[in-house]
C-alpha positions as CSV (number, residue, x, y, z in Angstrom):
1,X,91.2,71.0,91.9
2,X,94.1,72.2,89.6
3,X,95.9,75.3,90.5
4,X,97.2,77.5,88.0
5,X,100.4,78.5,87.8
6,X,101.3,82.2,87.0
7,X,103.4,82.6,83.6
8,X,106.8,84.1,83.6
9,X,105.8,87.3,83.0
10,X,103.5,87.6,85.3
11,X,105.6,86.8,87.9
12,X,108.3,89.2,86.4
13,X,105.7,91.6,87.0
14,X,104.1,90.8,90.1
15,X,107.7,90.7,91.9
16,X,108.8,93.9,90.7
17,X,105.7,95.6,92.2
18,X,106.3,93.7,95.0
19,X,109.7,95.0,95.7
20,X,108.9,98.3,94.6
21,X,106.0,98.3,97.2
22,X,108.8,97.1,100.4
23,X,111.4,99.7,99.4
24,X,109.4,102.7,98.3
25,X,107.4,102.5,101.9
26,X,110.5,101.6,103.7
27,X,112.2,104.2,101.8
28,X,109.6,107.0,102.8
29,X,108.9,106.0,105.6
30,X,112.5,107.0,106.8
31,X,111.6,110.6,105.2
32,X,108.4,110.8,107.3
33,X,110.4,110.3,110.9
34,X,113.0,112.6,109.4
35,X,110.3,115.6,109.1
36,X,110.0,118.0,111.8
37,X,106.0,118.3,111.2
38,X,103.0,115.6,109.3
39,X,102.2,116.6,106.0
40,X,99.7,115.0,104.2
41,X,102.0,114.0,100.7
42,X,104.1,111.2,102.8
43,X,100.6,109.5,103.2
44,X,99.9,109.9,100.3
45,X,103.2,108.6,98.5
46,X,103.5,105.2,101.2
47,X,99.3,104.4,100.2
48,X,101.1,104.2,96.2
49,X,103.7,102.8,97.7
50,X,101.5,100.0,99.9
51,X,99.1,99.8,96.5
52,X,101.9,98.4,94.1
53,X,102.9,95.9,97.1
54,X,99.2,94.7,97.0
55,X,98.5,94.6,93.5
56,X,102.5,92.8,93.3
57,X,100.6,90.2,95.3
58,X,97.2,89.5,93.9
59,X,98.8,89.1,90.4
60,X,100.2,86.3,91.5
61,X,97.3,84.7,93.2
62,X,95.5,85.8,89.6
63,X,93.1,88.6,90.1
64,X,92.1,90.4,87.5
65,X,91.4,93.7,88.8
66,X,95.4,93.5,90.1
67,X,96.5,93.3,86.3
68,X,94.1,96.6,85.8
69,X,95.8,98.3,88.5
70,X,99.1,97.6,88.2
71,X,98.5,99.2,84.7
72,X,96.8,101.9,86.2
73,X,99.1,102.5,89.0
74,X,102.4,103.0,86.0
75,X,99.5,105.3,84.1
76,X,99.4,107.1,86.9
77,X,103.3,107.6,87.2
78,X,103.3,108.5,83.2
79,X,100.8,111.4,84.6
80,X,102.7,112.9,87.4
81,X,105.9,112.6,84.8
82,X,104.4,115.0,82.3
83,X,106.5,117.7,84.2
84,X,109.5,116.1,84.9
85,X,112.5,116.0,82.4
86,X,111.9,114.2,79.1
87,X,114.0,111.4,80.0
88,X,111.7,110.9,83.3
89,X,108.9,110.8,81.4
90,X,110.0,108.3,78.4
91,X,111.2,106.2,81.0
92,X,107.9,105.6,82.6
93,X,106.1,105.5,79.1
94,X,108.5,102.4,78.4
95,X,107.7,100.7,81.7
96,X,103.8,101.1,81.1
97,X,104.0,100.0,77.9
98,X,106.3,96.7,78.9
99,X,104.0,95.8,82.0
100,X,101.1,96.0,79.9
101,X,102.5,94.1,77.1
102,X,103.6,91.3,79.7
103,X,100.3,91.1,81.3
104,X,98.3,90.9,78.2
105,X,99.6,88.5,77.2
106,X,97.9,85.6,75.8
107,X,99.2,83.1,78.2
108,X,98.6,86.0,80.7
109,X,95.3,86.3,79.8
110,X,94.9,82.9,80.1
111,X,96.1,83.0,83.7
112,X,93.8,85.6,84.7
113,X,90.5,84.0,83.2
114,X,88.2,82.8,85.9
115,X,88.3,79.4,86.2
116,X,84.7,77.5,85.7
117,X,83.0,76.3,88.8
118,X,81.2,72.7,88.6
């Protein structure tokens, strides 16, 4: 059995999300002991927080559906940027358009391919 190996920029990728995932939580978590009452947003911001961290980690073990939502997850950002300042909002519009440029690839296509069973 031969085990693929993840291109660079998949692995460029997939740590980025990764890192994002361990500070952004770690990050907001601090926020949510730091609140006098729950509210509901702080669970909401760690889950997208906890998704990038997950996806960060199945793009390296080569799941598809990880490549499709680490794009989606950045979409999403580009969405909720709409109303922030410009620069916001180009900023995450570059980043999208990067990480899906890196992970389609051909060679990251490639990666992500299942691999025939016999």
């Amino acid at each position: 059995m031969t085990v693929k190996r993840p291109p660079w920029s998949v692995v460029i990728v997939a740590c980025l999300y990764i890192a994002v995932g361990v500070l952004g939580f770690a990050f907001h978590l601090r926020e949510f002991f730091q609140r006098s009452s729950f509210q509901y947003d702080i669970v909401e911001i760690e889950l997208t927080e906890f998704l990038a961290f997950l996806f960060g980690v199945f793009l390296l073990r080569g799941a598809n559906w990880a490549r499709w939502g680490a794009v989606a997850w950045m979409a999403f950002h580009v969405a909720l940027s709409v109303f922030d300042p410009f620069q916001k909002l180009a900023a995450h519009v570059v980043f999208l358009v990067l990480i899906s440029w890196l992970l389609f690839r051909s060679d990251a296509a490639h990666y992500f391919r299942p691999t025939p069973k016999t």
